[in-house]
N, C-alpha and C positions, 0 to 999 in steps of 0.2 A: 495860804499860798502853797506851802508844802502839800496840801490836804492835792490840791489842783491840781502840781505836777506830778504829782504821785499816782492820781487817777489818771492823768495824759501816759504815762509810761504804761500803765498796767492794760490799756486802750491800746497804745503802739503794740505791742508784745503780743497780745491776742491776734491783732488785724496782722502783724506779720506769720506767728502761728499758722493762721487760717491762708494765707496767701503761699505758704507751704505746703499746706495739705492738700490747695487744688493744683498745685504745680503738680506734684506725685502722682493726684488722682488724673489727671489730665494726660501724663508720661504713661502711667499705667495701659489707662484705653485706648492709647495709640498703638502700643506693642501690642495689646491683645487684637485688635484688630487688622495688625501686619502680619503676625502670625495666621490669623484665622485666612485671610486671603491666599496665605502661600497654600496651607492648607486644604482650601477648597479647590485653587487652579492647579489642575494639572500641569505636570512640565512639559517639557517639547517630549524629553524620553518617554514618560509615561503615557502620553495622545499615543507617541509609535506603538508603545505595547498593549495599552490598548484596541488599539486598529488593526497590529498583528493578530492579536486574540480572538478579535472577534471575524477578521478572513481566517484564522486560522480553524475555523467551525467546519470550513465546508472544506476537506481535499480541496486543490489544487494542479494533482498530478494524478494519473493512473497507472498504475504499477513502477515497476522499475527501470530504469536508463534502456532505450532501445524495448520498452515496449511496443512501441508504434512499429517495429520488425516482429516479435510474435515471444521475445522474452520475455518468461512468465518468474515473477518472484514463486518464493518458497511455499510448499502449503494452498498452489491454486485449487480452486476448487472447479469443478465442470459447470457450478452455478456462477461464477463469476463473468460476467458476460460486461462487464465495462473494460475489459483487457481485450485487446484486439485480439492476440493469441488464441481466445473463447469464442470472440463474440465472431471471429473472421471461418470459424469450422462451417464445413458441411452440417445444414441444421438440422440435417436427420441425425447426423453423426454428434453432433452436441448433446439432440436430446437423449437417447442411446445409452450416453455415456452419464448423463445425470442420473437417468432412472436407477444405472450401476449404481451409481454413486450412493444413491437413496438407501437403496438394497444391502449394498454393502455397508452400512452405517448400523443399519437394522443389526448385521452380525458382530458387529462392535469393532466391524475395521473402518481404517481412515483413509481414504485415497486424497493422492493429489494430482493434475495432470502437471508432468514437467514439462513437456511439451505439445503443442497442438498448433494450431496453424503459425508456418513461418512466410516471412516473405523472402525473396527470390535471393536477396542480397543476403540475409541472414545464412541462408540455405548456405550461399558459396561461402561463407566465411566459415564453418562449419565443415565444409569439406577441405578449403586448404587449411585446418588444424590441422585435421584429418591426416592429408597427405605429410604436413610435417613429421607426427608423430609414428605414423606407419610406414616413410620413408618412402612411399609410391601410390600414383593415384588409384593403380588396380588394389591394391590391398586397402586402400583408404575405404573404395567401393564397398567393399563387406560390410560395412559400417555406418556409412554417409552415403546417402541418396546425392545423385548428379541433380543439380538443381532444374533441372529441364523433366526430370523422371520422379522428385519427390514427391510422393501423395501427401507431406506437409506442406508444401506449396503449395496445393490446391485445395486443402485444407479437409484432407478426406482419410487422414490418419491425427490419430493421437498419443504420445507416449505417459504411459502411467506407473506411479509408484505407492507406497513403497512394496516390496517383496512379496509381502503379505496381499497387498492388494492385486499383483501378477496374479498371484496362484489362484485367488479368488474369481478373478476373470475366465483364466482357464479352464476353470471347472462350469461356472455357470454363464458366462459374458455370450452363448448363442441364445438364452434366453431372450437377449436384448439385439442379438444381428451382431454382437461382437465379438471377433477372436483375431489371437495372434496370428499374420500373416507373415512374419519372418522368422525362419527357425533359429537363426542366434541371437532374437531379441526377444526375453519374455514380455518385455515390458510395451512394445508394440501392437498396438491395435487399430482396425479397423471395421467398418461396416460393409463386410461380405457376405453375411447370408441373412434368412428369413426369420426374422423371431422363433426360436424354438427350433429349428434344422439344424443339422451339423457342421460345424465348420470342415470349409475344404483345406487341403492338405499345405500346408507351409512353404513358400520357398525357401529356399536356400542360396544365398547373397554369394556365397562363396563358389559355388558353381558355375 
């Protein structure tokens, strides 16, 4: 009789054992697969970053605030032709000024254009700094084109930098039909003569 209950206990004790190891294991593969879900779905943040990242592949924007007037960010190039400011020039005067641009690169300088075509509005904004800072509209004039008279408004001048890239113009840019047309602006160009002819004489804004 002892023999009996002794085996009935030893029987209880395993079967509850065993009814504790599948509770565990059961608790176990729940977490691991609570876990693995969080896991694998994305959050609401992470879809956004996601989705930002991948519109983020292609621009969005072209150039800088008041592009669509003829503001060119820093470092334009004369090949940059998705900025209105480029792509709005005189296209004989665009290409002109790439071939420079080629050319000069060749000599191990770096041009950029800081300005090229503006529109109408940009233009006057531009001239009353202008008069602010030179305290009159005829001394502004030396300086700023009347928006009715800019050849950046018709998109048939360009200004270029840096320094190095003036001088470089000056010495060769009739090669290419370009030279400075204003004598207090090195940095002023236009397409006024023939490949290879000389440029004609300078105005002078102040007179």
């Amino acid at each position: 009789m002892l023999t009996d209950r002794s085996s009935r206990r030893r029987r209880l004790s395993v079967l509850a054992g065993l009814a504790i190891v599948a509770t565990v294991i059961s608790l176990t593969v729940a977490a691991c697969t609570t876990v693995s879900a969080q896991n694998e779905t994305p959050s609401a943040g992470a879809q956004t970053t996601g989705s930002a990242q991948t519109t983020g592949s292609a621009p969005t924007h072209k150039g800088p605030p008041n592009a669509e007037d003829g503001v060119l960010p820093d470092h334009t190039s004369a090949y940059d032709t998705s900025l209105p400011g480029i792509a709005k020039l005189d296209p004989a005067l665009r290409k002109a000024v790439q071939a420079a641009e080629t050319a000069m690169q060749a000599d191990g300088i770096r041009m950029q254009v800081t300005t090229g075509w503006r529109s109408k509005k940009y233009q006057e904004e531009l001239l009353a700094k202008a008069i602010r800072k030179y305290g009159s509209k005829k001394k502004a004039l030396e300086y700023v084109a009347d928006p009715d008279e800019s050849h950046h408004v018709t998109g048939h001048a360009v200004d270029i930098g840096p320094t190095a890239a003036d001088h470089w113009l000056n010495r060769n840019g009739n090669r290419y039909g370009l030279c400075q047309t204003l004598s207090n602006e090195i940095w002023h160009f236009e397409l006024v003569t023939k490949p290879g002819d000389s440029c004609p004489p300078m105005t002078d804004p102040t007179k």
